[in-house]
N, C-alpha and C positions, 0 to 999 in steps of 0.2 A: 664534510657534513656527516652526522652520524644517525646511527640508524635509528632512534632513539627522536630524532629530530623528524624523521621523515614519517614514523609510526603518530606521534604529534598530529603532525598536519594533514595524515591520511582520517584521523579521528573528527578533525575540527570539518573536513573536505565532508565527511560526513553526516557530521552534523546540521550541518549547512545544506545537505541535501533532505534532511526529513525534515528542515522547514519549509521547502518549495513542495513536497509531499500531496500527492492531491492535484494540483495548477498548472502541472505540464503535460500530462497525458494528451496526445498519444505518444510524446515526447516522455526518454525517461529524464527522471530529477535528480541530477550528476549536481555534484559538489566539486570547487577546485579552491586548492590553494595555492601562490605565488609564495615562495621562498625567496629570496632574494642568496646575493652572491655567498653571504655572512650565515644564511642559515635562517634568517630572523623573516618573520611572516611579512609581505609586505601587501597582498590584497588576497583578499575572500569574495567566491562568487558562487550560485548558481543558476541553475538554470531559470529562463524567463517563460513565461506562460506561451504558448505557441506562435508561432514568427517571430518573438524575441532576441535576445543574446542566449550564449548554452553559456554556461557555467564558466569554461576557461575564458570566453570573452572577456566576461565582466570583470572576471578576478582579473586580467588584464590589464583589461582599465582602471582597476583600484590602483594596483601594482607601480602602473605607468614605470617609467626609466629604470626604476629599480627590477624590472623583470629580466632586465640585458644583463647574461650569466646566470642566471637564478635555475631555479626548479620549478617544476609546477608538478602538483601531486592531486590528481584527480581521482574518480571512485569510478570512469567509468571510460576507458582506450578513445582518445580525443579522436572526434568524427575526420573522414577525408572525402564528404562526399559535399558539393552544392546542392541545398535544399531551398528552404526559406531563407535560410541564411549563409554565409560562406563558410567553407570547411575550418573546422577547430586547429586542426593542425597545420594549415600556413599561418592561424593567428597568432599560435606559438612559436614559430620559427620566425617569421616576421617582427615578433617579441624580441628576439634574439636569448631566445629560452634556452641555455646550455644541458638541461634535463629534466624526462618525464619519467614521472614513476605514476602508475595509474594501478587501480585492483581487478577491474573485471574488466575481459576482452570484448569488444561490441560481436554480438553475433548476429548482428543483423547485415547481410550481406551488400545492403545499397549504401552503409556509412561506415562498415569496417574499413581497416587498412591505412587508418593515419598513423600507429606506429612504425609501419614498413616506413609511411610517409616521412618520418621525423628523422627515423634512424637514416634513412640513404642523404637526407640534410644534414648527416653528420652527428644529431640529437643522439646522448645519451636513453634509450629508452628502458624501463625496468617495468615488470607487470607481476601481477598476484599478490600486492603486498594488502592483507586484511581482505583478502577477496571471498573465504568464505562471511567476514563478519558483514562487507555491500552485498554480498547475496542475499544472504536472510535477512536483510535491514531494507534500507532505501529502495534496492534496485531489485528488487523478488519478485512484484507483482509484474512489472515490465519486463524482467528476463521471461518468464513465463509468459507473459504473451506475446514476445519475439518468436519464443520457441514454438508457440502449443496454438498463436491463431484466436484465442479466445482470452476473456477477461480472467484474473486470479480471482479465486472465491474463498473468503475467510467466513465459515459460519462461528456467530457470536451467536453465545446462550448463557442466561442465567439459570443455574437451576440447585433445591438444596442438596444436602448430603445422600438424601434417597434419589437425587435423578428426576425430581418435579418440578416444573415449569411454574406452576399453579398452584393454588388448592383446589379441593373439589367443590366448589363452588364459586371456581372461576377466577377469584379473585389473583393478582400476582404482584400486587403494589402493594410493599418492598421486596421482593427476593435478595437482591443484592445489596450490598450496604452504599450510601451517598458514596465513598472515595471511588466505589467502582465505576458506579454509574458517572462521576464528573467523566473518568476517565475514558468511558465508549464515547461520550461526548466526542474527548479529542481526539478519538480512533475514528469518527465516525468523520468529523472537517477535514481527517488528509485521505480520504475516500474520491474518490469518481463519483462511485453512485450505490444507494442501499436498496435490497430489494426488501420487499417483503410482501406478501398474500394477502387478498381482498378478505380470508378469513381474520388474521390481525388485523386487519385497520376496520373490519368491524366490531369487533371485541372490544378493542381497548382504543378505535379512535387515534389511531398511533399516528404521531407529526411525522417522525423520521427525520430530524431534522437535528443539527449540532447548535447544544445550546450549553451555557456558563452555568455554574452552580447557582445561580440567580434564576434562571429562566430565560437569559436574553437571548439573542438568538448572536452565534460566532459571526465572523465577519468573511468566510468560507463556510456555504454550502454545500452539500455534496447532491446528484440529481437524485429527487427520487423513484423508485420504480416498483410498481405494483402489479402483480402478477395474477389474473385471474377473471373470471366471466360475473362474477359475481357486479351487482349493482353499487353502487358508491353514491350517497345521499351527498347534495350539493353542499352541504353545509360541513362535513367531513374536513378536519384537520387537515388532511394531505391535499387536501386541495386548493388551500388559501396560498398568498403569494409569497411567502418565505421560502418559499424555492420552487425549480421546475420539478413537474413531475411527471413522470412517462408511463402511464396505460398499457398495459402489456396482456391480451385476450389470452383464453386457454392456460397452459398449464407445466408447457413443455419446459423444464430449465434450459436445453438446448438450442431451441430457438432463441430463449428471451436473451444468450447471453451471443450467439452469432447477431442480435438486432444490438446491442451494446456494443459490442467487437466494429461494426459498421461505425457506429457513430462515438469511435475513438475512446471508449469505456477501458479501461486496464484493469484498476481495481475496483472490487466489490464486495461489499460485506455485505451477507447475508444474516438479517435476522427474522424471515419469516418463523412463522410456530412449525411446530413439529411435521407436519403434513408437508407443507413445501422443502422444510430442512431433508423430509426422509426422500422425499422426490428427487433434491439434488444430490443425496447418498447414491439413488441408486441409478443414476443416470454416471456415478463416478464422476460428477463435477465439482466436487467441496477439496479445495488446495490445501487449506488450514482450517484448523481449529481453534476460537478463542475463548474460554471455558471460565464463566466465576460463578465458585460454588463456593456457596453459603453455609455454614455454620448454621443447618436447620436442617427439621423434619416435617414433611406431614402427612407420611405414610399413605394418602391418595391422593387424586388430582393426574392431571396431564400429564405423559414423561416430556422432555425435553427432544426426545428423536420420535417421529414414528416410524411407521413402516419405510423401510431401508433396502429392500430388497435383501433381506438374513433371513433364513429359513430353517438356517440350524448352525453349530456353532464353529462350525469350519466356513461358513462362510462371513462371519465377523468381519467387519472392518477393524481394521488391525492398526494402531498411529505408532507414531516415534513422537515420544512428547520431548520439545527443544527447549522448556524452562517453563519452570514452575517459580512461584511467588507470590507473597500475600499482595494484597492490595485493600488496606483498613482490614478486617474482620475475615475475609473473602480469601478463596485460594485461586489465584488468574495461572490457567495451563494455555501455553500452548503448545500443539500438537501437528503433527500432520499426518499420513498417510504413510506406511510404509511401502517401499520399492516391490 
């Protein structure tokens, strides 16, 4: 089988994991493909929403007979622990799976260890293959809160060529062009959960909520969660029944995101206004950045960040931006934090 074939199905393995994106938290969203003897795909699978199948299961069961000799090429070192469900790598062996090649190694110390598992069964095992492109993709927000204990935070900001949020006068509808906005849409349904501040959702009445270029509402919601002591009038957007939504007192991002971390939160995007964005700057909780800026001016109004905890210019937050690209009229960066 050649390399060429296995680069393939470590892409398609992926693919297949940012559709499950969002539904398996606190489970991460692993992709796998069954190769059969000949090279040729014979099942796709991933992960199921929690006590499910994981990913090699299912492509498994696609696979059926044709898995005996085959490969399976997953995005993410097939589990070896009993959980909800039984461990990955006797399901593969059990398969009579003659090779795995996966990208990223589990570091979660209660379900590593199924390649040790597969290899002493004799299993070809291979690892790293496209492992930075499952890091920054599918498995980013999970590897980060294997590692780090807490949810990933991607702050989303529209703002124009001057760094305004707004005009001065409040208004902010349109900053960004419709292809952007579908697009936070579908950024926003493979989410866990959106925060945002009782100062936005009295402003602008914000739903929070992942909707179609129509209006509709997506058939994933993500929870939402609103941060702040301020009062919220009954009749408020965020709080009709198009999705849950979580009440979070006070002001701390660190608390709100250890009360998230409890109740299995991975990912999160942050789009409060500039006031809760500069609070999570300076508490050094913001993982990414997702940045569309506009093709405009209007020289006053809101910035997009405020106070950040920067007092002078050596203390700048500093990013590695990992790709930049239009999106309609719009420039989408993202960015993160440098080491």
């Amino acid at each position: 089988m050649t390399a060429e074939v296995e680069v393939r199905a470590m892409r398609a393995a992926i693919a297949a994991s940012e559709r499950v994106r969002g539904t398996t938290s606190p489970n991460p969203p692993v992709g796998c493909v069954i190769l059969d003897a000949r090279g040729e795909v014979a099942g796709v699978g991933a992960t199921s929403p929690p006590g499910g199948p994981h990913a090699e299961v299912n492509a498994l069961r696609e696979a059926g007979a044709r898995a005996e000799g085959g490969t399976a090429v997953v995005t993410l070192e097939p589990c070896a622990h009993t959980g909800r469900t039984p461990p990955c790598a006797d399901a593969l062996q059990a398969a009579g799976v003659a090779r795995v090649v996966h990208a990223a190694s589990d570091p979660n110390p209660s379900a590593s260890g199924g390649a040790e598992v597969l290899r002493s069964a004799g299993v070809d095992v291979h690892s790293g293959l496209l492992a930075d492109e499952v890091a920054k993709g599918p498995l980013r927000a999970w590897l980060h809160f294997v590692h780090t204990g807490r949810p990933h935070v991607t702050w989303k900001y529209a703002a124009t060529l001057d760094g305004r949020s707004a005009a001065a006068d409040g208004t902010s509808k349109w900053i960004s062009s419709a292809q952007s906005r579908a697009e936070v849409h579908r950024v926003r349904a493979a989410m866990d959960a959106i925060i945002a501040g009782t100062g936005t959702i009295l402003a602008d009445d914000a739903q929070l909520t992942a909707r179609d270029p129509d209006g509709n509402l997506l058939d994933r919601q993500p929870l939402r969660v609103v941060i702040g002591d301020r009062e919220i009038p009954p009749g408020a957007r965020v709080l009709d029944d198009a999705a849950e939504t979580l009440r979070l007192p006070g002001g701390d991002p660190a608390a709100a995101l250890a009360e998230l971390a409890g109740r299995g939160v991975v990912d999160v995007l942050l789009e409060g206004g500039p006031t809760l964005a500069g609070a999570f700057w300076e508490a050094g909780l913001v993982d990414r950045v997702l940045a569309y800026v506009a093709p405009a001016l209007l020289g006053a109004g809101p910035a997009a960040l405020g106070s950040a905890g920067v007092g002078s210019i050596s203390q700048a937050w500093r990013l590695r931006i990992e790709e930049t690209t239009m999106s309609g009229p719009d420039v989408r960066i993202s960015a993160v934090p440098q080491d």
